[in-house]
PDB file of N, CA, C and O in Angstrom, chain B, residues numbered from 101:
ATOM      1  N   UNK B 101     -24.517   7.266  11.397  1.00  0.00           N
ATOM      2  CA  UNK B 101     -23.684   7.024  10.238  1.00  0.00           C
ATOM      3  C   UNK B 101     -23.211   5.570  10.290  1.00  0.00           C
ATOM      4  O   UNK B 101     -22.767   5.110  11.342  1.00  0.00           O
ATOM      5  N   UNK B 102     -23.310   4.733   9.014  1.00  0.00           N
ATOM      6  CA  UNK B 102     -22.960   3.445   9.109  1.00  0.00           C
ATOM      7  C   UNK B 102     -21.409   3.345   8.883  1.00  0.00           C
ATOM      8  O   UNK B 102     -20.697   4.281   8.521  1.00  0.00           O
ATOM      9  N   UNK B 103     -20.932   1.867   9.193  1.00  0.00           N
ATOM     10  CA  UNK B 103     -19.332   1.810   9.680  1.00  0.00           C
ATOM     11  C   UNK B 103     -18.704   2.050   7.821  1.00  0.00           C
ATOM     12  O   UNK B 103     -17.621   2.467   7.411  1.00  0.00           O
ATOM     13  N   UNK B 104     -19.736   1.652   7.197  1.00  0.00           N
ATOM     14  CA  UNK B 104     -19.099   2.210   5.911  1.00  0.00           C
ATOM     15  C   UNK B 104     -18.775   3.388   4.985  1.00  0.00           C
ATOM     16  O   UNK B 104     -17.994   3.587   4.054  1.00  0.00           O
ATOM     17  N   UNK B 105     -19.857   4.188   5.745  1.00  0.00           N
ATOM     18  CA  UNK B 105     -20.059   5.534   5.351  1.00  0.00           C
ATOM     19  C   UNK B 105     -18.916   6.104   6.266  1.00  0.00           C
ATOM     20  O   UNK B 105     -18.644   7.265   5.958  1.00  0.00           O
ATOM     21  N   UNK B 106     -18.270   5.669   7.171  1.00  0.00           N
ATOM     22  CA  UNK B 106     -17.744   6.481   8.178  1.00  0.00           C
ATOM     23  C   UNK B 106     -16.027   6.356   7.501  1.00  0.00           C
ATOM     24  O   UNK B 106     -15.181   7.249   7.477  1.00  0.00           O
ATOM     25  N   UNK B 107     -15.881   4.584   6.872  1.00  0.00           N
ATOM     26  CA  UNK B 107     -14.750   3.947   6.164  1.00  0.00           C
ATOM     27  C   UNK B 107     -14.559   5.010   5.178  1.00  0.00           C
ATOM     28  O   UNK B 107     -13.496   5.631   5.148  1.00  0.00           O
ATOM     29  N   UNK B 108     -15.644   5.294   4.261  1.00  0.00           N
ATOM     30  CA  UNK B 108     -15.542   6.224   2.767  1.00  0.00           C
ATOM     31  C   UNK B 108     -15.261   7.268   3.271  1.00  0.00           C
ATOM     32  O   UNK B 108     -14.741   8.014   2.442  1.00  0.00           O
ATOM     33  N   UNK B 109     -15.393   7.906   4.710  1.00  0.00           N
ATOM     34  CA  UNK B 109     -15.404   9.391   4.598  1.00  0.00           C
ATOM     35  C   UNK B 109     -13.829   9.523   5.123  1.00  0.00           C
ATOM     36  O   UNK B 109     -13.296  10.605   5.370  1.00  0.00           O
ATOM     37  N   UNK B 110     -13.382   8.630   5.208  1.00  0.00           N
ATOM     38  CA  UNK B 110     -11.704   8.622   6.143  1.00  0.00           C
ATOM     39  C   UNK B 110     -10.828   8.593   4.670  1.00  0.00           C
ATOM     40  O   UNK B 110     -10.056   9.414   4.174  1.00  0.00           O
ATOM     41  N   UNK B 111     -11.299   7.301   4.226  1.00  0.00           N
ATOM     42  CA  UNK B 111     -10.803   7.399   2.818  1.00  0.00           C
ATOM     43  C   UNK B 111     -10.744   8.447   1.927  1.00  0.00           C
ATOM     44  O   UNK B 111      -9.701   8.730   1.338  1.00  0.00           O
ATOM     45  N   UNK B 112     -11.966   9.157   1.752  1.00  0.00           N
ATOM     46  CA  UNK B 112     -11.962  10.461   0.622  1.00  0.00           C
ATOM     47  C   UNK B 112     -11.060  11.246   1.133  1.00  0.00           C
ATOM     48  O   UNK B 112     -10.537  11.964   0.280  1.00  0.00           O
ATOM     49  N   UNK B 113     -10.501  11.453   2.662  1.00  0.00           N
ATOM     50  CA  UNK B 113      -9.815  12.642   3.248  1.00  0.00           C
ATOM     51  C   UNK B 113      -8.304  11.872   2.982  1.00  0.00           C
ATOM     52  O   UNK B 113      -7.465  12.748   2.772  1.00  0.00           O
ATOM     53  N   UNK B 114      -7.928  11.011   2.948  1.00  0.00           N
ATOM     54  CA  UNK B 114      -6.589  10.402   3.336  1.00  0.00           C
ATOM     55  C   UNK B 114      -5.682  10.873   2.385  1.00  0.00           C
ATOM     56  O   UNK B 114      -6.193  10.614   1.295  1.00  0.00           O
ATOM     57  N   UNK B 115      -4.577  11.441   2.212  1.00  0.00           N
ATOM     58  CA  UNK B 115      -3.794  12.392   2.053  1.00  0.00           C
ATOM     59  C   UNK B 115      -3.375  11.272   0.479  1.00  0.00           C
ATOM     60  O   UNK B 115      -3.437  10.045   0.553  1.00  0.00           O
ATOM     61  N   UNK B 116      -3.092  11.797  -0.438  1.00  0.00           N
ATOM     62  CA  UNK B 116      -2.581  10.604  -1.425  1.00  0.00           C
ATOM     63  C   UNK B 116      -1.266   9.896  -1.205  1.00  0.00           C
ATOM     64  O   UNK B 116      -0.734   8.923  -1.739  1.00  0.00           O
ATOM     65  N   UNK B 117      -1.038  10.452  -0.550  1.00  0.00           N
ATOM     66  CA  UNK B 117       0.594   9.116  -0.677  1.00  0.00           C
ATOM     67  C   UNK B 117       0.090   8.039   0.832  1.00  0.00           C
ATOM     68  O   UNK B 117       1.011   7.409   1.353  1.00  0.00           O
ATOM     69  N   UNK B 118      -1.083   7.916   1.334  1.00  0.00           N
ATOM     70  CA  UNK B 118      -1.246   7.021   1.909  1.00  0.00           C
ATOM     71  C   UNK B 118      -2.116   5.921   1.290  1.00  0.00           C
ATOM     72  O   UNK B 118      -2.226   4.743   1.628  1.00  0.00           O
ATOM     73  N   UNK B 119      -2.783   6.690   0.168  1.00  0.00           N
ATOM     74  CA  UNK B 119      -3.868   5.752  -0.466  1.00  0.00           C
ATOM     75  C   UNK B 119      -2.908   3.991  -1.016  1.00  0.00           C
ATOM     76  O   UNK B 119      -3.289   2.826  -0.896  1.00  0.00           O
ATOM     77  N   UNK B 120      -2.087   4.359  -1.388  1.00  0.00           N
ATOM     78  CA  UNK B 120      -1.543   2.946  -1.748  1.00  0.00           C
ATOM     79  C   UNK B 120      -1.879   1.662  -0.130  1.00  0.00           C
ATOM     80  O   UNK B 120      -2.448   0.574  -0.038  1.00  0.00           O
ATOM     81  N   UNK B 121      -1.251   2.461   0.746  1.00  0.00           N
ATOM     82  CA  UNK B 121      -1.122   1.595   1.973  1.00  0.00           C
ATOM     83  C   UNK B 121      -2.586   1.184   2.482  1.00  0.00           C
ATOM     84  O   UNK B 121      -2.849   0.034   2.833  1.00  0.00           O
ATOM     85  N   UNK B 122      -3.308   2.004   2.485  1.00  0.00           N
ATOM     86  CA  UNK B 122      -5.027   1.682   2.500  1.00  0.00           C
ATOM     87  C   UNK B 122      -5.236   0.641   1.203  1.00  0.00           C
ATOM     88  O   UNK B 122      -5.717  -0.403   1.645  1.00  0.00           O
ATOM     89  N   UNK B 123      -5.147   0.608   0.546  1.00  0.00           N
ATOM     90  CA  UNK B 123      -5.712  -0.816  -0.361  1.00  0.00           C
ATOM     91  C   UNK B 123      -5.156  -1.071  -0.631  1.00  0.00           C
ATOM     92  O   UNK B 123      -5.173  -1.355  -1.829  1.00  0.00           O
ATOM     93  N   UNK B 124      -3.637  -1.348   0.379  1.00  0.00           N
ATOM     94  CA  UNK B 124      -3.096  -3.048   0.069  1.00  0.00           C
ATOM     95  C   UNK B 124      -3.787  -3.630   1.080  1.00  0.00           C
ATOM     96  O   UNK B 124      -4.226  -4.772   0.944  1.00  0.00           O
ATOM     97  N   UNK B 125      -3.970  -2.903   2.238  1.00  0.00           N
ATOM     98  CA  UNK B 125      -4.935  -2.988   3.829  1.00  0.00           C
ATOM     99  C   UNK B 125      -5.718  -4.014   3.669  1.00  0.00           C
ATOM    100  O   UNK B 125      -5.644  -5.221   3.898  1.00  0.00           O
ATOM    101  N   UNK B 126      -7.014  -2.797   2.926  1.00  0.00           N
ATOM    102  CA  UNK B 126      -8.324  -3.301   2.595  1.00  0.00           C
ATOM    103  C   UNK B 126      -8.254  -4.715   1.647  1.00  0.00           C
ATOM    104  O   UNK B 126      -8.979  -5.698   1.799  1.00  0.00           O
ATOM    105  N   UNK B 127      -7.125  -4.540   0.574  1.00  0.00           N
ATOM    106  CA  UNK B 127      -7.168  -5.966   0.095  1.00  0.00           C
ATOM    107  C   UNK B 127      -6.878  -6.958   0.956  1.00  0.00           C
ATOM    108  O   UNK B 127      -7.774  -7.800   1.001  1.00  0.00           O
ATOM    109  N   UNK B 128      -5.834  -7.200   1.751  1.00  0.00           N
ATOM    110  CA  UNK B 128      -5.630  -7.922   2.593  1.00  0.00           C
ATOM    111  C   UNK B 128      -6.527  -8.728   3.318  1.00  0.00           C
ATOM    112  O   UNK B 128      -6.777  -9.924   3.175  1.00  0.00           O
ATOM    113  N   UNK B 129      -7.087  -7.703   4.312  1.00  0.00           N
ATOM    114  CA  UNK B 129      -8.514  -7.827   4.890  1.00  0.00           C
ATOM    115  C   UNK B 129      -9.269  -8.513   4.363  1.00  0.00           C
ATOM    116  O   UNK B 129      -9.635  -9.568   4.881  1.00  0.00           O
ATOM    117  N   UNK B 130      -9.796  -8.003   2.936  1.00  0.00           N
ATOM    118  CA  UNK B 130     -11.023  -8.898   2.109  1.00  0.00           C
ATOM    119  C   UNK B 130     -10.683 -10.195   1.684  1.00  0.00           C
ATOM    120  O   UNK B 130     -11.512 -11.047   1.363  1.00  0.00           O
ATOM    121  N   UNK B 131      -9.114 -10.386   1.682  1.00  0.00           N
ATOM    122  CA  UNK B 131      -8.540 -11.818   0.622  1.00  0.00           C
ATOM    123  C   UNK B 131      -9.215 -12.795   1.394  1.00  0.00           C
ATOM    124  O   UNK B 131      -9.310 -12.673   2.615  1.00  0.00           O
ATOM    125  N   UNK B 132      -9.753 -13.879   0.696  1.00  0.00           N
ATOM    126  CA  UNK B 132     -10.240 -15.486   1.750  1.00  0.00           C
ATOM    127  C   UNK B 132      -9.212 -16.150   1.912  1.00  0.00           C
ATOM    128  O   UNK B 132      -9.164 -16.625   3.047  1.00  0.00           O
ATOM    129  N   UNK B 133      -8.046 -16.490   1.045  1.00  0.00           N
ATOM    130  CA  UNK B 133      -7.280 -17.211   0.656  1.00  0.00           C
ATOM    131  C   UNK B 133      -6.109 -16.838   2.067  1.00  0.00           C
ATOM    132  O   UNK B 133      -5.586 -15.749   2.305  1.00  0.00           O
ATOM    133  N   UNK B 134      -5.944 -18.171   2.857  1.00  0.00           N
ATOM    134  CA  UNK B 134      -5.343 -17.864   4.012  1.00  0.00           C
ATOM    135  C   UNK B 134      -3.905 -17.924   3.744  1.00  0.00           C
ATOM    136  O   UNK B 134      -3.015 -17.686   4.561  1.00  0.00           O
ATOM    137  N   UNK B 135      -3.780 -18.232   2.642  1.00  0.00           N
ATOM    138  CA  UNK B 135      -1.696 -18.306   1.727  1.00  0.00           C
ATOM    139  C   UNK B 135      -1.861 -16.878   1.095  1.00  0.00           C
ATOM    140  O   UNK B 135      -1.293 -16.699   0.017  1.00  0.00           O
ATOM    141  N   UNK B 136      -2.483 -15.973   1.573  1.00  0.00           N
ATOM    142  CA  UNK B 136      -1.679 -14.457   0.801  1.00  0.00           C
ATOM    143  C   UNK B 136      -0.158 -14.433   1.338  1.00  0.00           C
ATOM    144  O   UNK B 136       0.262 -14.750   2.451  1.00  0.00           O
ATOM    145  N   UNK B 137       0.572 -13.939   0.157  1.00  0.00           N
ATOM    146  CA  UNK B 137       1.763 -13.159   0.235  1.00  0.00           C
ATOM    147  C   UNK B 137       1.545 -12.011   1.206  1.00  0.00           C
ATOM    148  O   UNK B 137       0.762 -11.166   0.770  1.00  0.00           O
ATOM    149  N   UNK B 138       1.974 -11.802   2.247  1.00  0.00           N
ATOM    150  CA  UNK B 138       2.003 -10.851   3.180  1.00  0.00           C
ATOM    151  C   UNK B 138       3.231  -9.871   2.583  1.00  0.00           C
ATOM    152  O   UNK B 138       3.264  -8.667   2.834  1.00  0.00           O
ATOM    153  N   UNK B 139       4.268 -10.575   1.730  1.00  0.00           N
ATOM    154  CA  UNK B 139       4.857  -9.212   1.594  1.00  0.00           C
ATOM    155  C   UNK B 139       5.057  -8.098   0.149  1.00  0.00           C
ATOM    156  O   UNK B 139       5.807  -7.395  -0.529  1.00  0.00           O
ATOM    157  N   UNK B 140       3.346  -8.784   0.444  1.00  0.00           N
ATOM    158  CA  UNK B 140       3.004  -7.340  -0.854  1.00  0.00           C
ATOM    159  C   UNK B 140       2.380  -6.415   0.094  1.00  0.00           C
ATOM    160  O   UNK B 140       2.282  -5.251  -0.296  1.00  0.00           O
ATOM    161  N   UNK B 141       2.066  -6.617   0.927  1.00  0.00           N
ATOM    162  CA  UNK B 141       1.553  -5.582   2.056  1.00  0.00           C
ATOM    163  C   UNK B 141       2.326  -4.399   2.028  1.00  0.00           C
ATOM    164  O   UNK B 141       1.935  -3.238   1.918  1.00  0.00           O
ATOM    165  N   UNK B 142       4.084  -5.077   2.199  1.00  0.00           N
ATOM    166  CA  UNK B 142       4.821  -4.099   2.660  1.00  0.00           C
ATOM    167  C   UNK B 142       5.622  -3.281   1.164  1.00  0.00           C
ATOM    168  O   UNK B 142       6.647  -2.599   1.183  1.00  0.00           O
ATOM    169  N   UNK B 143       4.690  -3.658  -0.143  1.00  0.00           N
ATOM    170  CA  UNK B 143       5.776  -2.676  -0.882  1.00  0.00           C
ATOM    171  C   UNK B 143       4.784  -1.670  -1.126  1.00  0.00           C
ATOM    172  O   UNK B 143       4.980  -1.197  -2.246  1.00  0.00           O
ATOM    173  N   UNK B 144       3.796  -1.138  -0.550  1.00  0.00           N
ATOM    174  CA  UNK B 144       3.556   0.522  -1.049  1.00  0.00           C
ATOM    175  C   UNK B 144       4.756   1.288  -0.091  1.00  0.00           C
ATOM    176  O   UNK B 144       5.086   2.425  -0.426  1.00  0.00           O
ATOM    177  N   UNK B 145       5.297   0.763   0.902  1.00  0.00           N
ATOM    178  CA  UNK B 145       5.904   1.711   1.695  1.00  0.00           C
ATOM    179  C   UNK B 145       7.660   1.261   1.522  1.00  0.00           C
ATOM    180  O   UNK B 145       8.598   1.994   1.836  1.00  0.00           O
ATOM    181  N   UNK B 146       7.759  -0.015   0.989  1.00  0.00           N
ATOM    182  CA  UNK B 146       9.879  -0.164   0.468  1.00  0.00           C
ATOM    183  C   UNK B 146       9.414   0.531  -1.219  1.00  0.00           C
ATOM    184  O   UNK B 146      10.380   0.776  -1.941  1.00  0.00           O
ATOM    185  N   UNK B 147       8.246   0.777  -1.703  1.00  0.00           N
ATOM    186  CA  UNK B 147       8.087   1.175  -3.632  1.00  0.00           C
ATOM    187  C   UNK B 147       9.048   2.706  -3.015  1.00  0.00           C
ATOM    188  O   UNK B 147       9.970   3.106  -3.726  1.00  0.00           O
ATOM    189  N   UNK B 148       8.737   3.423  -1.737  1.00  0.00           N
ATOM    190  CA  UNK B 148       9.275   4.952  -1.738  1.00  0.00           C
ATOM    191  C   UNK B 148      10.846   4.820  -1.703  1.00  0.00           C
ATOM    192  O   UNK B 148      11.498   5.508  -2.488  1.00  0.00           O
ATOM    193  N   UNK B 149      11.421   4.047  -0.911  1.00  0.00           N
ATOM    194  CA  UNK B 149      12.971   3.672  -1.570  1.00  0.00           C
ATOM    195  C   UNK B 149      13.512   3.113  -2.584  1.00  0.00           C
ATOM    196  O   UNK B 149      14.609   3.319  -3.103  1.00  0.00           O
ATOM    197  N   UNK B 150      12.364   2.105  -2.951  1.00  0.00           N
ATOM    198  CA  UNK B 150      13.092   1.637  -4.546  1.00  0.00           C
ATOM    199  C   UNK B 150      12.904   2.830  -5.395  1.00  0.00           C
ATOM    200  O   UNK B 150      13.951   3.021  -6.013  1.00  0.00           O
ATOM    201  N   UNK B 151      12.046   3.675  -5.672  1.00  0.00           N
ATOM    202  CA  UNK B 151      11.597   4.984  -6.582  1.00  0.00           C
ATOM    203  C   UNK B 151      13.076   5.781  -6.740  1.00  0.00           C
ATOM    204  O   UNK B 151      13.513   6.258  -7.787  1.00  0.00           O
ATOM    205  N   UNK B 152      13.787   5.799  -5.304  1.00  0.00           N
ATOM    206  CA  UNK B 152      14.667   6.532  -5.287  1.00  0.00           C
ATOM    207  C   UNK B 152      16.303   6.596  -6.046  1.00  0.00           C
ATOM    208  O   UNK B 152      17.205   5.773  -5.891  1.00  0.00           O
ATOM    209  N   UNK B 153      16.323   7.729  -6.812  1.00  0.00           N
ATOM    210  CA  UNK B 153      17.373   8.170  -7.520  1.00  0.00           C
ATOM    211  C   UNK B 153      18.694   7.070  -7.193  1.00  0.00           C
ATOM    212  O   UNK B 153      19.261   6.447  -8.091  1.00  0.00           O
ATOM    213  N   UNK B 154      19.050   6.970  -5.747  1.00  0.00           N
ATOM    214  CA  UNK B 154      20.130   6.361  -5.198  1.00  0.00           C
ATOM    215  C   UNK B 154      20.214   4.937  -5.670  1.00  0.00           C
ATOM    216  O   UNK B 154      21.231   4.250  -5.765  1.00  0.00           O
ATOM    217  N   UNK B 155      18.962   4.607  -5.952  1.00  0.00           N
ATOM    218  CA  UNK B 155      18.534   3.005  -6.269  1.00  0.00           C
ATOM    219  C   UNK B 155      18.717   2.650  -7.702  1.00  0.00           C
ATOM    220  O   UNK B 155      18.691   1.486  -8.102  1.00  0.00           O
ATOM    221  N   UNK B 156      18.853   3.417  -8.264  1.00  0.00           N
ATOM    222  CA  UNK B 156      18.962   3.478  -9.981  1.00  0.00           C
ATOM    223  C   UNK B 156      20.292   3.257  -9.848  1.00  0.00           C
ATOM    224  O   UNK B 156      20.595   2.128 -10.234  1.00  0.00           O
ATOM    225  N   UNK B 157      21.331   3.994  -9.392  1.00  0.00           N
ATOM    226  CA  UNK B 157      22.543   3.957  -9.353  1.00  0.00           C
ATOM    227  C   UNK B 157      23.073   2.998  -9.130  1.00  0.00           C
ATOM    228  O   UNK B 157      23.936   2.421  -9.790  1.00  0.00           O
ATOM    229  N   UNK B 158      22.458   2.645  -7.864  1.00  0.00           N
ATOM    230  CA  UNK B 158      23.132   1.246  -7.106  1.00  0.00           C
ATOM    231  C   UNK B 158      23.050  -0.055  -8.419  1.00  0.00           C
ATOM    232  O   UNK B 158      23.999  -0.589  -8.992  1.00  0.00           O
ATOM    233  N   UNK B 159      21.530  -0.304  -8.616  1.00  0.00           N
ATOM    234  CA  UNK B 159      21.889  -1.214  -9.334  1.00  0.00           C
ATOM    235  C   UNK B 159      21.705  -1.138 -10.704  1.00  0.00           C
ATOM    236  O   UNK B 159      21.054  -2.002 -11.290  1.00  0.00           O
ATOM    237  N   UNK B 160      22.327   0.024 -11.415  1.00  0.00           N
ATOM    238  CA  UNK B 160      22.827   0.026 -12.728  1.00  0.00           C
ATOM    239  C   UNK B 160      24.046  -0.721 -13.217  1.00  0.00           C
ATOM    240  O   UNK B 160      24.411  -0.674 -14.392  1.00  0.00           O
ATOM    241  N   UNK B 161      24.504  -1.234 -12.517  1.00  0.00           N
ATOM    242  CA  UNK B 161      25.537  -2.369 -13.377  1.00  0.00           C
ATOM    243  C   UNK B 161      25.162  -3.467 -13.597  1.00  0.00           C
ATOM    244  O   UNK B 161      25.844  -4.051 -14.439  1.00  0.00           O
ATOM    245  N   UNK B 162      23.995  -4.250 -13.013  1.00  0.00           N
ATOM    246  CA  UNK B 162      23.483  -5.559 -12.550  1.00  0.00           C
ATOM    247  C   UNK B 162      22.573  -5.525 -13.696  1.00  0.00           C
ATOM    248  O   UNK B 162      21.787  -6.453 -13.888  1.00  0.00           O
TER     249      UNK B 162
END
């Protein structure tokens, strides 16, 4: 089995609330451009606290 076929078959199984974090990954990985923003990496996983109810609240006056 090739390393890509083995990549797709991890991927098709990966539970959906991880799929975001896998292709910010994979984008990452592929970008050439050695000035990526690294901290788009980290919002599939701060998007699950901003989503949150508590966060609406907080900054509904602003």
């Amino acid at each position: 089995m090739s390393k890509q076929q083995m990549i797709e078959n991890l991927v098709s199984t990966a539970p959906e609330n991880k799929l975001d974090i896998i292709l910010a990954f994979i984008q990452f990985v592929l970008h050439d451009d050695r000035e990526i923003n690294s901290s788009f990496l980290s919002e599939p996983s701060l998007s699950k606290d901003w989503l949150k109810e508590e966060e609406d609240t907080a900054w509904q006056d602003l």
